[in-house]
N, C-alpha and C positions, 0 to 999 in steps of 0.2 A: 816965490818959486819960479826957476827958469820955465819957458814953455818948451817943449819935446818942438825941435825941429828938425828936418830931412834926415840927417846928419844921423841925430838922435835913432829916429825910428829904422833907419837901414841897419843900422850896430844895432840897435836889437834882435832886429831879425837876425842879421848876420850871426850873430851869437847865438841864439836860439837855436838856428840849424848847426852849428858848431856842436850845441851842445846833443842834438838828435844824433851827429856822425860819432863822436866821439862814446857814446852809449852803445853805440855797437863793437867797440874794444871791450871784450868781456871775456872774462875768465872764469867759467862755473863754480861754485863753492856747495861744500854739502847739505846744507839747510835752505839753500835755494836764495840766498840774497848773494849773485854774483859781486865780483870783484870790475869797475869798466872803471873807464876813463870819463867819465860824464861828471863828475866833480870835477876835474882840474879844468873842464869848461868852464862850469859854473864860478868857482875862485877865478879862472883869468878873467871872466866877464865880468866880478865884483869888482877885481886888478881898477882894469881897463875901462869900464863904462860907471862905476861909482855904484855907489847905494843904489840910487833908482835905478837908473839902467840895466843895471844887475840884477835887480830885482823883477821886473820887469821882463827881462831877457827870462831869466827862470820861472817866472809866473806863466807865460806865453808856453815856454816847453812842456807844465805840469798840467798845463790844460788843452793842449791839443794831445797827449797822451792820452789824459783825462777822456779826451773824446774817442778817442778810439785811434786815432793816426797811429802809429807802428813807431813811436821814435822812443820807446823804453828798450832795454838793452836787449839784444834779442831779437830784434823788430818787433815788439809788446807795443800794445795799447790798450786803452779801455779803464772800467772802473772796477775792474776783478783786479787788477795790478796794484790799482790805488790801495785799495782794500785787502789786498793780500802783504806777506813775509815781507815785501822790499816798499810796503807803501809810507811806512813811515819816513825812509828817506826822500822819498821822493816830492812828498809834499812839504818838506824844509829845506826843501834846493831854495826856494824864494828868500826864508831868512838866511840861507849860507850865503847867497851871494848881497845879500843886503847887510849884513855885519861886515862880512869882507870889502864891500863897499867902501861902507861908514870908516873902518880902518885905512883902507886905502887914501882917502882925501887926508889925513892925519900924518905921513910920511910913509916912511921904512916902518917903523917903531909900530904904529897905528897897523899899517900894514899886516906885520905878525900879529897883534892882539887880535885883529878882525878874523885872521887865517884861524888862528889856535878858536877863539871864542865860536863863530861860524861853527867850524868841524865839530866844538863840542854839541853845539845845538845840533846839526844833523844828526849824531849819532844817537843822545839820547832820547829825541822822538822818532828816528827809526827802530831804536832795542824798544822804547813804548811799545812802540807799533808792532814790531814783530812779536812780541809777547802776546798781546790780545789780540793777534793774526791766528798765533799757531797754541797758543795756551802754553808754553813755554815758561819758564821763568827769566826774570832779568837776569840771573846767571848765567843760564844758556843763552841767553841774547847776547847779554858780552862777550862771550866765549867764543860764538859763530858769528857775532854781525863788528866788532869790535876789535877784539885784540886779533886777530888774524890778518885785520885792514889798517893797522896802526902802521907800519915801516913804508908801506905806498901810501898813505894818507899824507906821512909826513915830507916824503919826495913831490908828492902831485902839488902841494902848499908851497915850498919852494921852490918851484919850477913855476908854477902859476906865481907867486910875488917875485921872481927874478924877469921873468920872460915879460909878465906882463908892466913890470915899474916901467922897464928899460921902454918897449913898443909906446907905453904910453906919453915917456918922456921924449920920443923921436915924434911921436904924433903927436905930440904940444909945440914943439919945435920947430915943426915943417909948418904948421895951421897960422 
């Protein structure tokens, strides 16, 4: 296993706070699991930085929310977030961006399996989650945390594998 150098740990960070700004692009929804942009963070930074990196990158953002810093969408932090309606996605930001990762090293091709696989993983331990949040059933979770986020899911997925193949293949090139 390569060892994390400069390089390494600045693009984490760097992603990391990417991934705090872009959480505050948010769009209310009625059951209280808004709509942001803090996924197509997480997928560029699996893109761009690989499995670990991306992992990593999102591990670092779930746990300084974790702690209380303000970078869930909203300016939210803390462990009532975690534990509340939107905590299931949020504590599978780390496998979204680590399957999209693992895809990523694999091509284009790899790429989409990681993007579609990923997202599947987020969503059904956030609908878990929101279930034994709110006592809801997995229908209503699909219904409000799911199909509603499906046609931006699938945009922020190719925008994050277009935007980030490309940056990444200019930053392999210039390096």
């Amino acid at each position: 296993m390569k060892k994390l150098d400069t390089r390494d740990i600045c693009m984490t960070g760097i992603f990391t706070a990417f991934m705090a700004v872009m959480a505050q692009i948010s769009i209310p929804m009625p059951l209280g699991v808004p709509m942001t942009m803090q996924t197509f963070a997480i997928s560029l930074a699996g893109v761009m930085l690989g499995a670990r990196g991306g992992f990593f990158s999102a591990l670092a953002y779930v746990l300084l929310g974790a702690a209380g810093v303000p970078v869930f969408a909203n300016f939210t932090g803390g462990m009532g977030i975690i534990l509340g309606p939107t905590g299931g996605f949020i504590i599978s930001f780390p496998l979204l961006a680590l399957l999209i990762g693992w895809g990523a090293g694999k091509g284009v091709k790899g790429t989409i399996a990681g993007l579609v696989a990923g997202n599947i993983v987020n969503y059904a331990v956030g609908m878990i989650c929101f279930s034994l949040s709110t006592g809801k059933g997995l229908d209503v979770a699909f219904t409000a945390c799911v199909l509603p986020f499906i046609p931006t899911a699938i945009m922020k997925a190719v925008a994050a594998g277009v935007v980030g193949l490309k940056i990444k293949a200019r930053v392999m090139s210039a390096a």
